[in-house]
N, C-alpha and C positions, 0 to 999 in steps of 0.2 A: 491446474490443467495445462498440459503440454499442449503448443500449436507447433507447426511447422511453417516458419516465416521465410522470405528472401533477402538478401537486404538489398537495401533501393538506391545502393549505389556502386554494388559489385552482384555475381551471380550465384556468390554463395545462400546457401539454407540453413537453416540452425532450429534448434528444439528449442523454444520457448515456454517458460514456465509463469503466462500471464497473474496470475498471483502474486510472483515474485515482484513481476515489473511494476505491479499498481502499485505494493507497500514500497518498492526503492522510490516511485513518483511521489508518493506521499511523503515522504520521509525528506526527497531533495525538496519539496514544496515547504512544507512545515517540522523543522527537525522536532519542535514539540510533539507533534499528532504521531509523527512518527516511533518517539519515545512512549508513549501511551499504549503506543498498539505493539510494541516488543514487552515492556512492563505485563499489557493485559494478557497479551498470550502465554507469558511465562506465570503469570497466577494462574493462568486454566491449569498449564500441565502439573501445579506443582502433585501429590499423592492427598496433601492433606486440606485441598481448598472441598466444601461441600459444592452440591450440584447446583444450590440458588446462587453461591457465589461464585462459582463459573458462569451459571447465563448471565451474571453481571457483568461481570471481569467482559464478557465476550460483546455484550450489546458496549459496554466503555470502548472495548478495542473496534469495534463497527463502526462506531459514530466519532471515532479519533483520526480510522481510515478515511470516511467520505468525507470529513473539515479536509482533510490533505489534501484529496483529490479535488474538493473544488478551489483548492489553493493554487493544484498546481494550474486546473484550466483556466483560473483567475490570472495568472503570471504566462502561462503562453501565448493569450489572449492581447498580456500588453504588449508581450515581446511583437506579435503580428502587427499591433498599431503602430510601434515605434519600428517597426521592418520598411 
């Protein structure tokens, strides 16, 4: 999903692809979870995965994304105490 953001410290706007931003957060948080969730999306698309081992592949890449993301709020969390 595209937003349209500004940035917060010049007056430009840009097209954001928040999707994008949560798996790059996960991925700078935990480059493990972040491999999981490249690995699991590329077994959804392979031609020859069936449909149960896609909803797997895809609940694996789900639950690989939010370990990320509470990694990365875990780490910006300390960055704020030690600010």
């Amino acid at each position: 999903m595209y937003r349209m953001v500004q940035c917060s410290h010049c007056p430009r706007q840009y097209h954001v692809d928040l999707a994008q931003l949560m798996r790059g957060a996960s991925r700078w948080a935990c480059p493990v979870c972040g491999q999981i969730t490249d690995f699991a999306e590329h077994q959804i698309q392979q031609p020859t995965t069936s449909l149960e081992a896609k909803q797997a592949w895809g609940a694996i890449g789900v639950a690989a994304f939010f370990v990320g993301l509470i990694m990365f709020g875990n780490r910006i969390s300390d960055w704020l105490e030690s600010a």
